[in-house]
Biopython code that builds the backbone (N, CA, C, O; Angstrom):
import numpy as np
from Bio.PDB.StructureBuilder import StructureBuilder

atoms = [
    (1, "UNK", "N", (0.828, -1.186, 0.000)),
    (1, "UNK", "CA", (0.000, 0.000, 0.000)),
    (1, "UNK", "C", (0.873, 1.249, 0.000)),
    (1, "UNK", "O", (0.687, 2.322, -0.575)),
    (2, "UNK", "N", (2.039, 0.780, 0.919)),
    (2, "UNK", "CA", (3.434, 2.399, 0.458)),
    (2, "UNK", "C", (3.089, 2.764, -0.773)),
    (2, "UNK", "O", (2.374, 3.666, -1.209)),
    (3, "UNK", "N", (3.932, 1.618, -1.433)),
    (3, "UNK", "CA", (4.491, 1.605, -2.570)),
    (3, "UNK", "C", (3.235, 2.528, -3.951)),
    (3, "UNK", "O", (3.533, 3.110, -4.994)),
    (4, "UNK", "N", (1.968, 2.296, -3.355)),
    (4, "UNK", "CA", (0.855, 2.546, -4.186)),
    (4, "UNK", "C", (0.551, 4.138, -4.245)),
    (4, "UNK", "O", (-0.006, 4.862, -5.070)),
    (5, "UNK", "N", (1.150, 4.341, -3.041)),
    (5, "UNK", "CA", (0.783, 6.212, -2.620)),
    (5, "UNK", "C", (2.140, 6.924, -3.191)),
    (5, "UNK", "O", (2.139, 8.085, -3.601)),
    (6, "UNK", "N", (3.184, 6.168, -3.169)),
    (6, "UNK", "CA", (4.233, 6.784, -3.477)),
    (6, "UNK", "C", (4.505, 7.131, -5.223)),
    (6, "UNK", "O", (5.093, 8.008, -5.857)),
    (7, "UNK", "N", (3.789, 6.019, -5.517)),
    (7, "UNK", "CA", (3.454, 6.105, -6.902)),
    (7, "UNK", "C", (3.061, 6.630, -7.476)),
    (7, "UNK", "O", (3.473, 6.805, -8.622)),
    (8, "UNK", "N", (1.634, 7.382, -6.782)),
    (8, "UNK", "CA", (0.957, 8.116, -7.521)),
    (8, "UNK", "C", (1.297, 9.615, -6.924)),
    (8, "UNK", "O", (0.671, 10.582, -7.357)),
    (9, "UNK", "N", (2.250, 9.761, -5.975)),
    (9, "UNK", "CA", (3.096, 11.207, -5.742)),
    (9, "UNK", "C", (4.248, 11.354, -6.687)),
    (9, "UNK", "O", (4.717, 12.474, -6.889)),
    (10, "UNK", "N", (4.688, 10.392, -7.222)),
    (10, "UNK", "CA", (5.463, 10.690, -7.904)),
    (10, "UNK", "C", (5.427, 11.083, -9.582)),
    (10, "UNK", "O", (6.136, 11.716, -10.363)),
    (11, "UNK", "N", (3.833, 10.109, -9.643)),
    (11, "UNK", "CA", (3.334, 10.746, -10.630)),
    (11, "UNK", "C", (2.730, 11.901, -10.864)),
    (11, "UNK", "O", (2.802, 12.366, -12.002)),
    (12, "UNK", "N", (2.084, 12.528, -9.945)),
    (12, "UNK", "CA", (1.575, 13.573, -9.648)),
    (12, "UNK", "C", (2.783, 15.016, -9.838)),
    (12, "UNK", "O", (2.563, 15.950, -10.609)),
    (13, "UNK", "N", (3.552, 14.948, -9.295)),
    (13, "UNK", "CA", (4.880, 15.530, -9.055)),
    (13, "UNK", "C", (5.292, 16.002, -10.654)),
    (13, "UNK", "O", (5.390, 17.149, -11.088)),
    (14, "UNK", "N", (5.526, 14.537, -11.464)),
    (14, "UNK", "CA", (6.177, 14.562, -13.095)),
    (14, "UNK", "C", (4.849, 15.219, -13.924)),
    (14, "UNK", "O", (4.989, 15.500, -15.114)),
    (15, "UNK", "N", (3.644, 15.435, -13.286)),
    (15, "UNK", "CA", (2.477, 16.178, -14.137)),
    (15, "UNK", "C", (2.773, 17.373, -13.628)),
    (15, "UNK", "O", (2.737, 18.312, -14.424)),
    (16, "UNK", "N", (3.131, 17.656, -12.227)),
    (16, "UNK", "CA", (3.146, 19.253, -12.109)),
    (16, "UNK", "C", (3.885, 19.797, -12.618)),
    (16, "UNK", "O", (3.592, 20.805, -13.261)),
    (17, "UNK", "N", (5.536, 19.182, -12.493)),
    (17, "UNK", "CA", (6.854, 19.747, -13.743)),
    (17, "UNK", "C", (6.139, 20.278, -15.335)),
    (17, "UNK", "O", (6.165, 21.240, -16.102)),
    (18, "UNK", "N", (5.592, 19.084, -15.207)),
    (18, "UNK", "CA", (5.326, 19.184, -17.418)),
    (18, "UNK", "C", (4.673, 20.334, -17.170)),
    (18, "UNK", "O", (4.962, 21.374, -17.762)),
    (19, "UNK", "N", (3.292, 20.218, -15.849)),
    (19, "UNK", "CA", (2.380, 21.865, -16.349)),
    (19, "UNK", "C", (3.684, 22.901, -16.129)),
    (19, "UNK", "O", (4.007, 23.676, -17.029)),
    (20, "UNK", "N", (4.186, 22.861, -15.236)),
    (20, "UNK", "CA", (5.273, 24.185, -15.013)),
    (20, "UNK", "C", (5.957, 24.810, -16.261)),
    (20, "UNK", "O", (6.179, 25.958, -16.646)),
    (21, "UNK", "N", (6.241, 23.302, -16.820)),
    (21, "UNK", "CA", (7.314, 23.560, -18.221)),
    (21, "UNK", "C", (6.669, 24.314, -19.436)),
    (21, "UNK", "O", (7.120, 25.107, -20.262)),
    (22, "UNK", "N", (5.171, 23.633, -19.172)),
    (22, "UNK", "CA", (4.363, 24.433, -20.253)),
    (22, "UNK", "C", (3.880, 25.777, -20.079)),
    (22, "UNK", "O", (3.327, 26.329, -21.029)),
    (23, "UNK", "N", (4.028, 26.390, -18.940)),
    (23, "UNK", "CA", (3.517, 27.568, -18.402)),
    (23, "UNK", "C", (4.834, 28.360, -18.630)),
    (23, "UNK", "O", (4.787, 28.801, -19.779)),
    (24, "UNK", "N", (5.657, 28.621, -18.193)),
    (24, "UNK", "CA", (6.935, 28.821, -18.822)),
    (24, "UNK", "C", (7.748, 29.075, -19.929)),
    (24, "UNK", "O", (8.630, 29.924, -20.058)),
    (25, "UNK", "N", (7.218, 27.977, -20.948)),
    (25, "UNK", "CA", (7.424, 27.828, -22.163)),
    (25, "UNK", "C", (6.417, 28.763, -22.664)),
    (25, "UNK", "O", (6.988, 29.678, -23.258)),
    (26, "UNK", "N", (5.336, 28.880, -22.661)),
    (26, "UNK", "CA", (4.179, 29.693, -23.049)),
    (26, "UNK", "C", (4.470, 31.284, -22.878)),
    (26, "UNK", "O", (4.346, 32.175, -23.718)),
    (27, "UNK", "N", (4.846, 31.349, -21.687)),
    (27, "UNK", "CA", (5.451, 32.833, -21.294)),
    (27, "UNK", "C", (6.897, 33.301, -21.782)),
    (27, "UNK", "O", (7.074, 34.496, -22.018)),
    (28, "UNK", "N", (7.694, 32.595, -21.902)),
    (28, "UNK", "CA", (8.997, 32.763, -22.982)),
    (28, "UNK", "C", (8.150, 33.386, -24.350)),
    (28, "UNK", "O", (8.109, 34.595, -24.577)),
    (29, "UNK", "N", (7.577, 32.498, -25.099)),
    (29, "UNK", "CA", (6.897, 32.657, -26.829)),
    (29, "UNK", "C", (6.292, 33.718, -26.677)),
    (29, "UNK", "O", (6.580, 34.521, -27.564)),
    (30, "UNK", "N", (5.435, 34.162, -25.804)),
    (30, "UNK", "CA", (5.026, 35.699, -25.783)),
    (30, "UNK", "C", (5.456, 36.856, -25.971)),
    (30, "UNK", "O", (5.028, 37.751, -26.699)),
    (31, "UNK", "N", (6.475, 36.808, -25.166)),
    (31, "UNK", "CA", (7.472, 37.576, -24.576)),
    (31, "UNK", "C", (8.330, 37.396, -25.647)),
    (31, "UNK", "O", (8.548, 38.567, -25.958)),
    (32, "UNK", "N", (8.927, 36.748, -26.377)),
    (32, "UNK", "CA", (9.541, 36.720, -27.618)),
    (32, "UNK", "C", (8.851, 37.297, -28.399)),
    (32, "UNK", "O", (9.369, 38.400, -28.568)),
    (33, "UNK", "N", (8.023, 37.208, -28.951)),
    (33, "UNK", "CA", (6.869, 37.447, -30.233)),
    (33, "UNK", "C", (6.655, 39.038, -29.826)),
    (33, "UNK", "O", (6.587, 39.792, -30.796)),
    (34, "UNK", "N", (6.552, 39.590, -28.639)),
    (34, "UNK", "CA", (6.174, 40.813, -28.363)),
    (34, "UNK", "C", (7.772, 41.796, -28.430)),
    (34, "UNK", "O", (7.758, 42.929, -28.911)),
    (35, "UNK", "N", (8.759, 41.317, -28.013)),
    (35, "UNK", "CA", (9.971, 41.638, -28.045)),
    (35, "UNK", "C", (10.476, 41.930, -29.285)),
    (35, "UNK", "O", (11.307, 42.828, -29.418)),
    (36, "UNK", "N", (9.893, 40.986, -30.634)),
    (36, "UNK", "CA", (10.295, 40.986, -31.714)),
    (36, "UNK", "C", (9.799, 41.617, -32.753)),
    (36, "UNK", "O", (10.330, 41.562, -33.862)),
    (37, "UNK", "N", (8.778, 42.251, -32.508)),
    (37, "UNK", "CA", (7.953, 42.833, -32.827)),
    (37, "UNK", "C", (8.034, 44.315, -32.393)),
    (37, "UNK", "O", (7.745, 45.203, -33.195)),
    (38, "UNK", "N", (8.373, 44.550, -31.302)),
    (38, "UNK", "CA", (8.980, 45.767, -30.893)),
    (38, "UNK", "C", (10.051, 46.114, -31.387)),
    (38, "UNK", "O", (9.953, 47.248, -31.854)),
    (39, "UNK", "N", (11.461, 45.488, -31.560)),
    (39, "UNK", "CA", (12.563, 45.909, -31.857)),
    (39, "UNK", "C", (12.171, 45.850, -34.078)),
    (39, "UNK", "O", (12.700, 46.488, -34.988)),
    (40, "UNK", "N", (11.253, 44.970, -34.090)),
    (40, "UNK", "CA", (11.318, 45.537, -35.669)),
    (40, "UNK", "C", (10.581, 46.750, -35.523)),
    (40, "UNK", "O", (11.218, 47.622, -36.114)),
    (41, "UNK", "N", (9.331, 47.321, -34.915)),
    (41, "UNK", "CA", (8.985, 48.442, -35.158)),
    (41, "UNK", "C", (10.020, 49.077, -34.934)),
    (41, "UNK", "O", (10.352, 49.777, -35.891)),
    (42, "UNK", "N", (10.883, 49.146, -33.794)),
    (42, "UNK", "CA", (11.490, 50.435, -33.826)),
    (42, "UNK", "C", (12.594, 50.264, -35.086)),
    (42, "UNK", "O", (12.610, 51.218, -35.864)),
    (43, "UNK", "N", (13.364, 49.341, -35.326)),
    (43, "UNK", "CA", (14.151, 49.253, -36.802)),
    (43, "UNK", "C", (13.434, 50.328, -37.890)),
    (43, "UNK", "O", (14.006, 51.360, -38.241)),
    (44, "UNK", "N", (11.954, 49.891, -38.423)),
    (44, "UNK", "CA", (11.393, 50.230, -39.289)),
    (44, "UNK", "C", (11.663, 51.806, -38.924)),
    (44, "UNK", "O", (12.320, 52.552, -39.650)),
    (45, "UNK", "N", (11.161, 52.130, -37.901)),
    (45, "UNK", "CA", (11.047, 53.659, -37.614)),
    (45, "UNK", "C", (12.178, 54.372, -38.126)),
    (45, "UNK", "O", (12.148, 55.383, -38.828)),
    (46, "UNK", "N", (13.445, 53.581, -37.594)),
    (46, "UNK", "CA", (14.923, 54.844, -37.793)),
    (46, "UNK", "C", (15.071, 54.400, -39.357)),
    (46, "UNK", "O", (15.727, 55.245, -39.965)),
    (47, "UNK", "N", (14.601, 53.198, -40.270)),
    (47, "UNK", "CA", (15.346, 53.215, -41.370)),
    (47, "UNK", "C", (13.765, 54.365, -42.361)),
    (47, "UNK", "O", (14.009, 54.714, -43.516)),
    (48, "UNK", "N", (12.869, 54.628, -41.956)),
    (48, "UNK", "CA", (11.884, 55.754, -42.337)),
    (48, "UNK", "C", (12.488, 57.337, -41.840)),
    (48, "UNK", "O", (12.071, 58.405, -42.287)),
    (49, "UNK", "N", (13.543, 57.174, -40.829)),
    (49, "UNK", "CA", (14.065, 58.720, -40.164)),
    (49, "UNK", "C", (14.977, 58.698, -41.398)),
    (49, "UNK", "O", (14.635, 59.543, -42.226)),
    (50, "UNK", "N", (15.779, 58.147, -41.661)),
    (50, "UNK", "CA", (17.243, 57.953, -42.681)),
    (50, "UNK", "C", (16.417, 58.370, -43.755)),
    (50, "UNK", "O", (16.247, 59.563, -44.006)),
    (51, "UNK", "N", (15.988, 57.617, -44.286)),
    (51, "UNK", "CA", (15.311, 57.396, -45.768)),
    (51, "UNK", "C", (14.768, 59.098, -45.891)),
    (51, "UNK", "O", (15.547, 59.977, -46.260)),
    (52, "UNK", "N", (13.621, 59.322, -45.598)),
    (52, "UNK", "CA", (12.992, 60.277, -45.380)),
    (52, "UNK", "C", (13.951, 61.714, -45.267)),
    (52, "UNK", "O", (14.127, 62.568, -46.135)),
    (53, "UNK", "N", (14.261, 61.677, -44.475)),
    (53, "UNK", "CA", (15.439, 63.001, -44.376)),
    (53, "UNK", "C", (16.437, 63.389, -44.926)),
    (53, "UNK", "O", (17.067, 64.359, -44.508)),
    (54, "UNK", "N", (16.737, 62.784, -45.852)),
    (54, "UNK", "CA", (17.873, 63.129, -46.891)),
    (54, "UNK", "C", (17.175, 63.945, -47.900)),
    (54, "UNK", "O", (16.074, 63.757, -48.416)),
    (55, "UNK", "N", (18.160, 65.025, -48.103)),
    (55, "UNK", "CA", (17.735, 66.526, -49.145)),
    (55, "UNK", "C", (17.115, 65.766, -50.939)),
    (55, "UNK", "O", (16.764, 66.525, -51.843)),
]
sb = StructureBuilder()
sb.init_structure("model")
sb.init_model(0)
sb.init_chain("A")
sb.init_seg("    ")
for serial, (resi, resn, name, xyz) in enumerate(atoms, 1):
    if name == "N":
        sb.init_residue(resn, " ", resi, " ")
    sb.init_atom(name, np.array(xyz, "f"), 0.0, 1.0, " ", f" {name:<3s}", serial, name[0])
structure = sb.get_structure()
């Protein structure tokens, strides 16, 4: 009967990691995608300052 409880804590345990990993992982890709997206707007912006302002 140990052996039966311990089992299913340990399984329990390797499901909470995976959710962790996926919660994590999820919040990285955001945070990338929003990051990357920012630094191209601002790119776009200064190569429209360059472009634009020459006589």
């Amino acid at each position: 009967m140990f052996l039966k409880g311990q089992a299913r804590g340990k399984a329990q345990s390797i499901i909470e990691y995976a959710m962790l990993f996926m919660i994590v992982v999820a919040a990285v890709t955001v945070t990338y995608k929003y990051v990357y997206r920012s630094m191209n707007a601002r790119l776009k912006q200064v190569q429209d300052e360059l472009i634009y302002r020459r006589p």
